[in-house]
N, C-alpha and C positions, 0 to 999 in steps of 0.2 A: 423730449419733443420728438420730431417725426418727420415731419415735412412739411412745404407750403408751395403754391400757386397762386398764377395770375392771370389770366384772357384780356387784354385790353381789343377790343374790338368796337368796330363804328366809328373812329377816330383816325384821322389822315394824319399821321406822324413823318413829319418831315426830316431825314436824314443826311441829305444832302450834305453836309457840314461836320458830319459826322462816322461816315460807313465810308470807304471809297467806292467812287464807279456805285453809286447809288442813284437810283434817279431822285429827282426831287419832290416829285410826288407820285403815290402811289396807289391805285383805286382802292375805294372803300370796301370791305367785306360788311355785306349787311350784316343784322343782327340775325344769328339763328340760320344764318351761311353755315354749307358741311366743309368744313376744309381738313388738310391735312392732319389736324390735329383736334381732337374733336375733348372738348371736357370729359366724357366718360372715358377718353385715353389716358388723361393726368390723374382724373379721381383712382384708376385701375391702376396703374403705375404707383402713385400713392399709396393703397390699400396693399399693397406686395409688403409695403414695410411692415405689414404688421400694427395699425396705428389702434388703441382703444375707442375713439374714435376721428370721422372725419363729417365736414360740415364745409357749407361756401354760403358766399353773401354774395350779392350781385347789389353792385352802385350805379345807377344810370345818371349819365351826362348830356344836359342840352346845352348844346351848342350853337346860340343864334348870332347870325353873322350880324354887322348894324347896319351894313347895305343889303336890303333886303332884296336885290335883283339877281343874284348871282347863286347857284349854290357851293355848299360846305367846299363840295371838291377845287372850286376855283378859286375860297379864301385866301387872303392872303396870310402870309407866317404868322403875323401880329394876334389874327382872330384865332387860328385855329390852335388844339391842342398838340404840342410838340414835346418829344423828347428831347431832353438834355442831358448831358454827360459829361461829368467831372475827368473820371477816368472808364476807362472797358475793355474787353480786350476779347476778339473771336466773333465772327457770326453766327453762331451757336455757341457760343464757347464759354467760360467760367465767367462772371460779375465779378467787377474788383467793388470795393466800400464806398466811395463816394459817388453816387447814383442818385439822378432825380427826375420823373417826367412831371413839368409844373406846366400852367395855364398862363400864356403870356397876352392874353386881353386884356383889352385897357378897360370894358367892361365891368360895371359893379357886377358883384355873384351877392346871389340870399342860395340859398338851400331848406334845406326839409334831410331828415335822416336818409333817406333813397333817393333823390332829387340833385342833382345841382344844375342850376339854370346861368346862362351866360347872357348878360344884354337885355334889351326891353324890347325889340322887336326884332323882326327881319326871319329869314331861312332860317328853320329849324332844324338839327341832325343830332339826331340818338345816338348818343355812345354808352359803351358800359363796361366797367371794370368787373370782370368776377374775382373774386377771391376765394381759394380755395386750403383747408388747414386740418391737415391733420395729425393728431396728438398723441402720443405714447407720452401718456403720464407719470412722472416721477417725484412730482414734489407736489404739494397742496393737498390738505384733506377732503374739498369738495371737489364732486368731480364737473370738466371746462369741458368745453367744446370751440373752435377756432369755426370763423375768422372773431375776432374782439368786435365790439362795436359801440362808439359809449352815445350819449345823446347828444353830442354836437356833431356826429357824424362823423369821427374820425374810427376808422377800420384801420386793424393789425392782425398781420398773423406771423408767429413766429417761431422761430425752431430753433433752439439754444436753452442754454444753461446759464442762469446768473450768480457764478460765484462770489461775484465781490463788484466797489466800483459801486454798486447800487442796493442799498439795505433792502433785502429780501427777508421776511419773517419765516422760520423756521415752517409755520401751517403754512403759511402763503403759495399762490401762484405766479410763477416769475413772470409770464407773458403778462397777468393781471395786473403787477404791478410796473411793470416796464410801460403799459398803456398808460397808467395814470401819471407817469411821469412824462412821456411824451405829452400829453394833453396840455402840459403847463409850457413847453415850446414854444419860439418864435421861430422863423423860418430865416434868419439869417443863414447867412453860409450857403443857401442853395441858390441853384442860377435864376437871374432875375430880381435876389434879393441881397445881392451881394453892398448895398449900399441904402437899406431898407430892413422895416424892422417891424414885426405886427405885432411883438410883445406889449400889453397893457400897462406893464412893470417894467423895473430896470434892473431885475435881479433873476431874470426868466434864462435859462441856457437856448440856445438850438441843438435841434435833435441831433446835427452832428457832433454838437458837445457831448450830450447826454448820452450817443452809440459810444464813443469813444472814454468811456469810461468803466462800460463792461468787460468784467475779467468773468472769462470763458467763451466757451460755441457758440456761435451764433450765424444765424442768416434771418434778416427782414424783411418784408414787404408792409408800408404803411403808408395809408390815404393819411395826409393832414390836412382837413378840409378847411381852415381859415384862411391855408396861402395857396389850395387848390394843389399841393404837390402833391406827388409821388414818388416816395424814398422807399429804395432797398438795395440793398449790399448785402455782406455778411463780415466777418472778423478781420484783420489783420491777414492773419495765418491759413486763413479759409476752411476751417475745420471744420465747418458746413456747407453744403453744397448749394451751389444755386446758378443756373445755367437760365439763357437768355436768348430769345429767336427774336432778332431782327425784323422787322416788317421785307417782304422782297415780292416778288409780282407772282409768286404762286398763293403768297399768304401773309396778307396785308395786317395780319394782326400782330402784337408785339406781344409775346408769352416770357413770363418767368418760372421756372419750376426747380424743386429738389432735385428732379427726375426726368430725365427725359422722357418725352409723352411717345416716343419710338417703342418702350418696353411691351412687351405683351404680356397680356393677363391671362392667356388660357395655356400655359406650363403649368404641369404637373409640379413640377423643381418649385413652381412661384406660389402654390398654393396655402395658406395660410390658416390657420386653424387655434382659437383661444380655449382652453381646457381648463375649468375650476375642478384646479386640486383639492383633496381631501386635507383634513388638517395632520392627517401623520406624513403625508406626501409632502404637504409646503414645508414643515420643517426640515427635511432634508436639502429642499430644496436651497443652491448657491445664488443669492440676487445678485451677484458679480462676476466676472470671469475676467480669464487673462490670455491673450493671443498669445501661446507660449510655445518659445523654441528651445525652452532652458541656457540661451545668453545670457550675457550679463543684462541688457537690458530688461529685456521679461523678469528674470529673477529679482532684481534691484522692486520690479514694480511688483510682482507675487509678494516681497516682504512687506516693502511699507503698507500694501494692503493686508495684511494679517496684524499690522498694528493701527491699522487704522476702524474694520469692522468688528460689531458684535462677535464674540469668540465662539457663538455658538454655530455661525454662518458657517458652512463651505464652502471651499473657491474651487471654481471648473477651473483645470489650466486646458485649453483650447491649444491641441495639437496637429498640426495637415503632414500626412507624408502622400509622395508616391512613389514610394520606393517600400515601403513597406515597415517593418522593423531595422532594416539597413538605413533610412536614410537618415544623414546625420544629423537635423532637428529630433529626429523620434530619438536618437540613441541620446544625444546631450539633454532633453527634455526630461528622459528617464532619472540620468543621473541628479537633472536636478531638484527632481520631485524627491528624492533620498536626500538633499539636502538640506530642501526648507523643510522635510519632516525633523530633522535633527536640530534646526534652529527654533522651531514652532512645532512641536510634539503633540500637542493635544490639538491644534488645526486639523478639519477633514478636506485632506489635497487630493482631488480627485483630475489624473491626466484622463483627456478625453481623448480619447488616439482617431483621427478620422483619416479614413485610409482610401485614397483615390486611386483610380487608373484613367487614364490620360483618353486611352483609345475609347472610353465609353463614356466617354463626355459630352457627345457634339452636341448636345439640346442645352445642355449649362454653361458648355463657353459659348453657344450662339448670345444667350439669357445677357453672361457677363458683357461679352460686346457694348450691345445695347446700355448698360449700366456704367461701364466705363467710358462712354462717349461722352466728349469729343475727342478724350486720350483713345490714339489706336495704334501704336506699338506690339512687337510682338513680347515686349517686359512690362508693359502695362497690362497685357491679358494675362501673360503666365500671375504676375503680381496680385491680378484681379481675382484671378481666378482661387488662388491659395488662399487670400482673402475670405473669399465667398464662404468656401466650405471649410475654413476654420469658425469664420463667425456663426453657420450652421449651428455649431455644436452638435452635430449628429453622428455618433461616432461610437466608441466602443472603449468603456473601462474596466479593471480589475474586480473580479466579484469580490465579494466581504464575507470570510466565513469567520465566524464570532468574531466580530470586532476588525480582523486582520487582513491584510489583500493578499489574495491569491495571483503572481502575476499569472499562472497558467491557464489561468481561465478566464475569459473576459463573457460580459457580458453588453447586450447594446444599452445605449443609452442617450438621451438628448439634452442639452443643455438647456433650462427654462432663464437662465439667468438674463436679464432687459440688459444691463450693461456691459460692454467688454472696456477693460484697457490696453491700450496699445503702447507702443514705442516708439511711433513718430516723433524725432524731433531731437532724438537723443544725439543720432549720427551728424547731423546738420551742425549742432553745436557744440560738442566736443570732438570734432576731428576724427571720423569713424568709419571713411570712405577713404580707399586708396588714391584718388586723386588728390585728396587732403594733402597725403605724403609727396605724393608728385611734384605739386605746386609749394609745398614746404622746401623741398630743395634744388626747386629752380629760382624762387623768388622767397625765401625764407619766410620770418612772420611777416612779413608782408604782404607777399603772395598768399598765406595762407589765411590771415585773414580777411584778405579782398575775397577770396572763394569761398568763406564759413560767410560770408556779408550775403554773398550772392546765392548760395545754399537758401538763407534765410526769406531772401525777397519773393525765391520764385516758388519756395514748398507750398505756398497755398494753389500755384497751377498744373506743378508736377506732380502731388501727391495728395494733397487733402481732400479737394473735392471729391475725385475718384474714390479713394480711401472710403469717406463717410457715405456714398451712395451705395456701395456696394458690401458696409458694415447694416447700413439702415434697410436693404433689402432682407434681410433675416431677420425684423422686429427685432434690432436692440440697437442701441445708443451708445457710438463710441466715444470713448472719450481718451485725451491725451495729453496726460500726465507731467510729458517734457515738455509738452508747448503751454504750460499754465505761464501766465504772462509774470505772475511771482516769481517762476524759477526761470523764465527766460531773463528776466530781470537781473537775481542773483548771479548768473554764470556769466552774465554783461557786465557785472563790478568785477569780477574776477580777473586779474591778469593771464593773457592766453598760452604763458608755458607754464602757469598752474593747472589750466585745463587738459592741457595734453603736452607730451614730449615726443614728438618724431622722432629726436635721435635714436629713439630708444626702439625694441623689434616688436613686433606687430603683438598684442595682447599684452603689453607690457606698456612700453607709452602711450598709443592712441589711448583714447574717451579716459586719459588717467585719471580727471577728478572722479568717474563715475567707477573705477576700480575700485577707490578709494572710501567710497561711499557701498560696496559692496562690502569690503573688510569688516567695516564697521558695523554692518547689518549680518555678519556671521558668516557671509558666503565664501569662504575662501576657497573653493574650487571654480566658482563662476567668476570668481575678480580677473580670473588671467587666459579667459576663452577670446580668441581673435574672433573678428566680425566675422558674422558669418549673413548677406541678404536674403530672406526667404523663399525667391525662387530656388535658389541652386543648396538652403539647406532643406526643403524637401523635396527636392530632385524633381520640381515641376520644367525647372531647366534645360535639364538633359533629355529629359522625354519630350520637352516640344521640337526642345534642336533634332534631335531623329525623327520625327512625325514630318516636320516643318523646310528640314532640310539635308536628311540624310545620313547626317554625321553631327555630335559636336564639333570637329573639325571644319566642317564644312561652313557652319551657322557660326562660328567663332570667323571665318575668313571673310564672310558675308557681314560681321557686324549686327549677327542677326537681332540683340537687345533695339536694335533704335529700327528696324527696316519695319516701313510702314503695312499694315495689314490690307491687301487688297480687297 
C-alpha cells in the first residue's frame, strides 16, 4: 500500500470537549473554499511516494436541521455532525486506533451511494467527505484502485498489509477483502453506540473487533454508512502513518493524511519516475532490500530473508554513510556482507553504499523537515534524514567481472526493490539502549521492565509514524519484522533474563536472545557487535553537531539529540 486521505469540510465540528482552549464552534469553510491546504497538496504529497496509482471519492452530506429557522452554524450538538474521540493525541500530530466521527441526530438518515440526507425538513447545509487513496500494489493479481466503495455506500481506503488475523487469499486483495469484512459490522464500540447495536444477526463483530484482529501495518480511513460513522486509526505500534488537523479558525476543516499536505511537490530530490524493465533487467532485479549497517540486527534480518525468498532473487543491503568508507556502518556493513556470502554462497548480496555529505544537503533536509513533522528534534532529522537516503537506494556497488566483485571499482546504481526491512522493534524489546542498563541497576528487573513496557507504548509516537513517512517517500513499503505481533508475542512468553543479561558487558548480554538467534543463523561475528544507532554509525551525528553547533562537545553539553529545531 501507499497512502491515504481525508477533507471533511462543510461540517461544524464541535470540539469544545475535546481540544483544550477550543472554541465551540467554529465557522463553516464552504465547499470549494481555497484554504491552507488545498487537495492537490495531499494528492502531490501522495504521489511523492511513488504510488501505482492514486484515485478519490467525494461523499456528500445533507444536513437538515428539523427546526427549520435557524441555520446549520447555530445548530445545536444533537443536529449537527461532531467529532468524537476515543483516544488522540496532538493538534496536528500522530492518530492513536480508537477514532470515530459518527452523526448524533436523532433523525432517520436513507441514503443513495453519494448522498446522505439528515431529517425530512428544515435548513439545508452541504458537507462532504473526500477520500483520497493511493496504492503501491503488492499483492492481488488484478489491478485496484482506492478509495473502495461497495453498494451500500460504505467507502475505505487503506494502507497496510494483512498478514494474519484475517484469511486473505493468496490472488487476493487485502483492502478488498478487509472491506467485505467490514461490511458485515455493527457499530458497537463506537461513541453513541456504546449501548446499541445495528447488527441484523447476533454473530456480527464491530469493526473495532474486526481492526483488532489484523496482524501487520496498518492505517484506516472508513465511512460506515448504516451508523453514519467515521473510523480511522492505524495499528497498535503505528507502523503506518496517519496524522490529523484539528478544525481551528484559520481552517475549519478536519483533514486526515499519510503525509502532511506541508510537502512540496516541485523538488527535484521528490520527483518520481516508473520505468518498465526489460526482461533481462527484472531478473536481476532484488524485490526486497534491507536498511543495512551490518549489526546484529540487519544481519539476523539479511538471513532469515535469504531463507525465506525465491533463491534466484537478490537482496540490496541499503547502506548510508557520511563519512565515507570510515564510517563505522560502511566498515561493519562490509564485513558483514563477507559473512552472509559464507552462510548463503550462491545468494547475490549486493551492499549499495550511498554516500552523503552533510553540507550539500539543504533542499533534502528542508524536504525531510516537512516529512518528519510533527517530530522536530535535531535526532529526528539527523534519524530522518539517514533514513531518507538509505531507503533511496541510490548509491554505488561493486562492479562484477565474470561472475566476481571487484571491491575497487564501483559502479552507480539504484535500488528498484518496493520493499525494505527494517529493525524497528528489536531494541525496545530486548534491552538494546543504554538506558535499559541504567534503569536495570537502579531498579533491577523491575525497573527494567517498567522502561521495555514504556519503550513499547510510545514506539508508535517516537518512531513509527515518522519512520514509515519518510520510508514511503521513496516509493517502497517498510516493513518491520520485530514488531510482527507473532514475535512480539513470543518474546512476551519469554522470561526477561532470558531475553537479556545486563550483568553481563555491552554485546555480550544486552538483545542476548537475538545473539543467540544469530549463532544459530551462522553469523558468529555479528552475534557480539554492541549497539550501535544509526545517526552516529554513519556519522550523520558528528557532522550535524559541528554544522549545528560547533563542536561535538558543544552539542553533547547542549543536549543537542532532544533541542528543538527552530
Amino acid at each position: 500500500m501507499c497512502g491515504i486521505a481525508l477533507i471533511v469540510s462543510g461540517i461544524r465540528i464541535d470540539l469544545s470537549t475535546l481540544v483544550p482552549d477550543s472554541p465551540s464552534s467554529l465557522p463553516l469553510i464552504p465547499l470549494g473554499f481555497a484554504s491552507k491546504f488545498s487537495v492537490d497538496d495531499l494528492k502531490s504529497a501522495l504521489r511523492q511516494r511513488g504510488p501505482d496509482s492514486l484515485g478519490s471519492k467525494k461523499v456528500r452530506l445533507i444536513v437538515r436541521s428539523s427546526q427549520g429557522n435557524f441555520p446549520i452554524e447555530e445548530a445545536n450538538q444533537e443536529e449537527d455532525l461532531v467529532i468524537s474521540v476515543l483516544e488522540r493525541s496532538g493538534e496536528f500530530g500522530e492518530q492513536e486506533y480508537s477514532t470515530c466521527l459518527r452523526n448524533f441526530a436523532r433523525e432517520e438518515v436513507t441514503t443513495t451511494t453519494e448522498s446522505f440526507k439528515l431529517g425530512k425538513d428544515g435548513h439545508c447545509s452541504d458537507g462532504e467527505l473526500q477520500f483520497i487513496g493511493a496504492t503501491l500494489q503488492l499483492r492481488g493479481r488484478s489491478r485496484v484502485m482506492q478509495p473502495f466503495l461497495d453498494s451500500s455506500g460504505n467507502v475505505l481506503v487503506f494502507n497496510g498489509e494483512i498478514f494474519g488475523g484475517i484469511e486473505v487469499a493468496h490472488d487476493d486483495n487485502d483492502s478488498e477483502v478487509l472491506l467485505q469484512t467490514l461490511v458485515n459490522c455493527c457499530s458497537c464500540h463506537s461513541n453513541g453506540h456504546l449501548n446499541e447495536c445495528s447488527a441484523s444477526g447476533e454473530d456480527q463483530n464491530s469493526v473495532l473487533e474486526v481492526l483488532s484482529l489484523i496482524k501487520g501495518p496498518w492505517a484506516i480511513i472508513y465511512w460506515q454508512e448504516n451508523s453514519r460513522t467515521l473510523w480511522f486509526g492505524r495499528d497498535a505500534f503505528g507502523r503506518r502513518s496517519l496524522l490529523v488537523h484539528w478544525p481551528d479558525e484559520v481552517d475549519s476543516r478536519f483533514l486526515l493524511s499519510s503525509v502532511s499536505p506541508f510537502s512540496s511537490a516541485d523538488q527535484s530530490s521528490g520527483i518520481k519516475c516508473l520505468v518498465m524493465a526489460d526482461d533481462s533487467t527484472q531478473e536481476d532485479c532484488s524485490p526486497i532490500a534491507v536498511l543495512f549497517s551490518g549489526g546484529l540486527d540487519s544481519m539476523i534480518l539479511a538471513a532469515l530473508l535469504d531463507q525465506s525468498i525465491d533463491p534466484n532473487y537478490g537482496v540490496d543491503l541499503l547502506n548510508v554513510s557520511f563519512d565515507g568508507q570510515s564510517a563505522p556502518d560502511r566498515i561493519s556493513a562490509k564485513a558483514g556482507v563477507e559473512e552472509l556470502k559464507r552462510i548463503a554462497p550462491s545468494r547475490r548480496w549486493k551492499l549499495v553504499e550511498i554516500d552523503a555529505d552533510l553540507s550539500k544537503l539543504t533542499m533534502e533536509m528542508k524536504h525531510v523537515m516537512e516529512l518528519i513533522y510533527p517530530a522536530n528534534t535535531y535526532m529526528d532529522l539527523n534519524i530522518g534524514t539517514a533514513l531518507w537516503l538509505a531507503a533511496s537506494g541510490d548509491g554505488w556497488t561493486c562492479a562484477c567481472t565474470r561472475g566476481f566483485s571487484d571491491e575497487n571499482q564501483r559502479v552507480k546504481y539504484k535500488s528498484q526493490a518496493r520493499i525494505v526491512l527494517v529493525g524497528s522493534g528489536a531494541d525496545e524489546q530486548c534491552a538494546g539502549y543504554g538506558r535499559h542498563r541504567t534503569k536495570y541497576r537502579c531498579g533491577s528487573w523491575i525497573g527494567l521492565h517498567e522502561e521495555m513496557k514504556l519503550d513499547m507504548q510510545r514506539i508508535w509516537k517516537r518512531n513509527m509514524g515518522r519512520d514509515d513517512r519518510i520510508i514511503a517517500d521513496n516509493g517502497k513499503e517498510a516493513r518491520f519484522p520485530f514488531l510482527d505481533e507473532d514475535v512480539i508475542k513470543t518474546l512476551l512468553e519469554i522470561p526477561l533474563w532470558e531475553v537479556t543479561n545486563l550483568d553481563e558487558p555491552s554485546g555480550v548480554g544486552d538483545k542476548k536472545i537475538l545473539r543467540e538467534v544469530a549463532r544459530l543463523l551462522g553469523l558468529q561475528e555479528a552475534s557480539i557487535l554492541p549497539k550501535r544507532a544509526i545517526q552516529f554509525g554513519s556519522r550523520i551525528a558528528r557532522e550535524s553537531n559541528r554544522k549545528n553547533f560547533g563542536s561535538n562537545r558543544a552539542a553533547n553539553q547542549a543536549s543537542a539529540g532532544s533541542v528543538v529545531i527552530d
